[in-house]
N, C-alpha and C positions, 0 to 999 in steps of 0.2 A: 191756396189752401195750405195751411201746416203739413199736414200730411204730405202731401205732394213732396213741398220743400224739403224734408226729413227725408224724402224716399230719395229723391236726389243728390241730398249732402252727402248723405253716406254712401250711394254708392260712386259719387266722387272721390271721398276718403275713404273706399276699397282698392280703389285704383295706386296698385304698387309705386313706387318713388324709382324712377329710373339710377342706377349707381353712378357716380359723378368721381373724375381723378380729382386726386389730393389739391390739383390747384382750385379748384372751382368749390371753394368756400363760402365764397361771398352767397352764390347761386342756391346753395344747399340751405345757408341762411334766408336767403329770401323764399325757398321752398318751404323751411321749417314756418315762418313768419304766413303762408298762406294756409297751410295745414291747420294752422292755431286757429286763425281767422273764420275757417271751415267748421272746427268743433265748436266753437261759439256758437256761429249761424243754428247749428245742427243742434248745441242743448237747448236754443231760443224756442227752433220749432217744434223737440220735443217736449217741452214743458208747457208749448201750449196745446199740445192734442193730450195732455194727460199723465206723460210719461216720466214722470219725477226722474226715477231709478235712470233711465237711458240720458236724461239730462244731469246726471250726475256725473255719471261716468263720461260723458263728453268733456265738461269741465275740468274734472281732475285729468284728464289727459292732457288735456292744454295748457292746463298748471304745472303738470311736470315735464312739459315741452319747454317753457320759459326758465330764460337764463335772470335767476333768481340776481345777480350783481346788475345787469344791463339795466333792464328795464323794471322797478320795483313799482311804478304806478300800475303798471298795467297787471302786475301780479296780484297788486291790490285789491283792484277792481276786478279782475276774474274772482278772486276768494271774497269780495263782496259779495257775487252774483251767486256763487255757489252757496253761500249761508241762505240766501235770501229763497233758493229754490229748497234746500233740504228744512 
């Protein structure tokens, strides 16, 4: 059920980010890169219980989580998804 899955994502994406030393870049990268991943899943299944507003605000967070030079498809494609919900 949507509901369900939304009651899950987010309180996965409450769960604090543990602090990481200056070397471990790569690590905080790939944490950043699952965090995104989460707020998608999370505006998917708000949007299908009803929740425009809360699926909004997931998406722009994970748009301005993405490094606008790396990856620009995918920044695309999130501000696709975001037009397409508001």
């Amino acid at each position: 059920m949507p509901a369900d899955e939304l009651a899950a994502l987010e309180a996965a994406l409450a769960i604090p980010e543990r602090p990481m030393n200056a070397g471990q870049t790569k690590r905080r990268v790939e944490a950043s890169s699952v965090n995104t991943a989460l707020q998608v899943r999370a505006a998917e299944a708000a949007f299908a219980v009803g929740r425009a507003s809360r699926a909004t605000a997931f998406l722009e967070a994970a748009i301005g989580a993405q490094d606008t030079r790396r990856d620009r498809v995918r920044l695309g494609l999130l501000h696709e998804r975001l037009a397409h919900i508001r």
